[in-house]
C-alpha positions in Angstrom: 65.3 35.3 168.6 68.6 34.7 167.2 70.1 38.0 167.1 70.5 39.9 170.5 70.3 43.7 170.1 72.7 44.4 173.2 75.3 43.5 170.9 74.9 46.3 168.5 77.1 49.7 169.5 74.7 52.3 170.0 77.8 55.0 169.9 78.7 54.1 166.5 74.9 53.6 165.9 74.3 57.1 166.9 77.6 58.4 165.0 76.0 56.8 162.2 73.0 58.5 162.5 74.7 62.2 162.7 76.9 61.2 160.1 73.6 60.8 157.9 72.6 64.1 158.9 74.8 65.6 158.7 75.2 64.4 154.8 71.1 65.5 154.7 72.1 68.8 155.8 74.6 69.8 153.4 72.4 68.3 150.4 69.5 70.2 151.9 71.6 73.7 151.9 72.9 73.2 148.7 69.3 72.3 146.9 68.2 75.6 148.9 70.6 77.9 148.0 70.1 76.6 144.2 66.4 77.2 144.4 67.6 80.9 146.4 69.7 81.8 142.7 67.2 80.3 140.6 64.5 82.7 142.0 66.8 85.7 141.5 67.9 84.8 138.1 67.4 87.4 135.3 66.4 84.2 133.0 63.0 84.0 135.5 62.0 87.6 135.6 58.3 87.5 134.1 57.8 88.1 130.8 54.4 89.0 130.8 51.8 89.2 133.9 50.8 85.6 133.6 54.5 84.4 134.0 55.0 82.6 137.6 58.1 81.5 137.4 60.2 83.5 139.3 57.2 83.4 142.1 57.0 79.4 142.7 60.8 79.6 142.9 60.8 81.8 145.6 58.3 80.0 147.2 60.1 76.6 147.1 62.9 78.8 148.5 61.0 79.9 151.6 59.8 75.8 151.9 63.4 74.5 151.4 64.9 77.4 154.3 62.3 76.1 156.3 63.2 72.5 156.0 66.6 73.3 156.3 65.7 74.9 159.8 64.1 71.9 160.4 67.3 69.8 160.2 69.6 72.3 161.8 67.9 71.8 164.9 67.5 67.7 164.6 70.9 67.8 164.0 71.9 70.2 167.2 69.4 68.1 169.0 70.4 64.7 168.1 74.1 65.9 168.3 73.6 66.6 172.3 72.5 63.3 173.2 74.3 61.0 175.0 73.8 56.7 174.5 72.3 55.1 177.5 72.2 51.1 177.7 69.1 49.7 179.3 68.9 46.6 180.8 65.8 44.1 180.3 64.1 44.9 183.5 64.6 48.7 182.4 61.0 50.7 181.0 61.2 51.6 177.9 62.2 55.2 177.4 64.1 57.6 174.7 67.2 56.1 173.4 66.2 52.5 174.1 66.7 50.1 171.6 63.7 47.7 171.2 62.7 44.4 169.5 59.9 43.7 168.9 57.4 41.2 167.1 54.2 42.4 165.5 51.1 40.3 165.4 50.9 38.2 162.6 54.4 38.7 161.3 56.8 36.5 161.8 60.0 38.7 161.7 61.3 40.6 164.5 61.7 44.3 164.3 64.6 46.7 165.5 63.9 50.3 166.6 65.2 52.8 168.3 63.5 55.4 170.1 65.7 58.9 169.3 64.3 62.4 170.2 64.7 63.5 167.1 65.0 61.9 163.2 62.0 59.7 163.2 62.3 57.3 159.7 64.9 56.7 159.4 66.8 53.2 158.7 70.2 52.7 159.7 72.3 49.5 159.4 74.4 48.0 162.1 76.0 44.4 161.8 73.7 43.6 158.9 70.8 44.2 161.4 68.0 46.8 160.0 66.9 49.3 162.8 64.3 51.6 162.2 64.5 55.4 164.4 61.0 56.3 166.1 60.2 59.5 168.0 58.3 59.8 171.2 55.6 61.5 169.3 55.0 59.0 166.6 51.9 56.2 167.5 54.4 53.5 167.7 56.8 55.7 170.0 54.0 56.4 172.5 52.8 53.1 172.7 56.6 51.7 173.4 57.2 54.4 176.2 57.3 52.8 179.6 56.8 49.1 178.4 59.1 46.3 179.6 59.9 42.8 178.1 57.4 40.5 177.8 54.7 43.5 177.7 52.4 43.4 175.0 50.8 46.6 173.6 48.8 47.9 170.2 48.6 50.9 168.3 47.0 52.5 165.6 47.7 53.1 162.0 46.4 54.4 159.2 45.9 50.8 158.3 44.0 49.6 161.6 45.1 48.5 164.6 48.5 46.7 165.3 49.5 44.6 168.2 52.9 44.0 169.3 55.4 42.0 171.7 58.6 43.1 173.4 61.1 40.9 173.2 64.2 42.6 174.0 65.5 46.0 175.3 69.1 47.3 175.5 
């Protein structure tokens, strides 16, 4: 493997990530409280009983506050944690940093398992790392692994194997 992932700086990596949020969050608000006017505007008052408007505004109102919610807390709880650095004879666990190789795929993958913010891709010394939660398939199948370990998991493509190569 030519690139070692204990060299990438998992406060700034983690900075990064809140800063994304962060920027989510206030995009997120903003859409909301848009949608929030639109459904109160006199211009979406029905006209005549067959007239929805002002309804499915209000209702993609009530799903944007929710998914603002939603973010609030991923921030708050992705905002309270603190970066740990694991060494290679370390299990995997949340906020480790893993590469790994997948079966038949010939380039190594970076991810990090966060709490919170699953899917997300942030870039760090040119290096793509991918964030996975505990409760996603590929989470729970890195939890407690070490280097050298070798694990699958399911997709909604089939079945995918994988090697750990490094932990930091």
């Amino acid at each position: 493997m030519s690139f070692s992932i204990n060299k990438i700086d998992k406060p700034a990596l983690l900075q990064l990530l809140c800063r994304e949020l962060h920027e989510d969050l206030a995009a997120l608000v903003r859409r909301q409280h848009d949608t929030q006017s639109a459904a109160t505007h006199e211009e979406n008052r029905a006209e005549h009983s067959k007239d929805t408007r002002a309804t499915e505004q209000s209702y993609l109102a009530r799903g944007l506050a929710a998914r603002v919610a939603d973010l609030r807390q991923t921030v708050a709880q992705i905002g309270r944690i603190e970066t740990r650095q694991f060494d290679s004879s370390d299990p995997i666990a949340v906020m480790a940093l893993v590469a790994i190789r997948v079966e038949q795929e010939r380039e190594v993958q970076f991810w990090w398992l966060v709490p919170a913010a699953a899917g997300r891709e942030l870039v760090q010394q040119r290096v793509r790392i991918r964030t996975v939660t505990p409760t996603a398939p590929l989470g729970r199948a890195l939890l407690g692994l070490h280097v050298d370990d070798e694990e699958s998991f399911t997709t909604p493509g089939g079945r995918r194997s994988f090697e750990i190569l490094e932990i930091a």
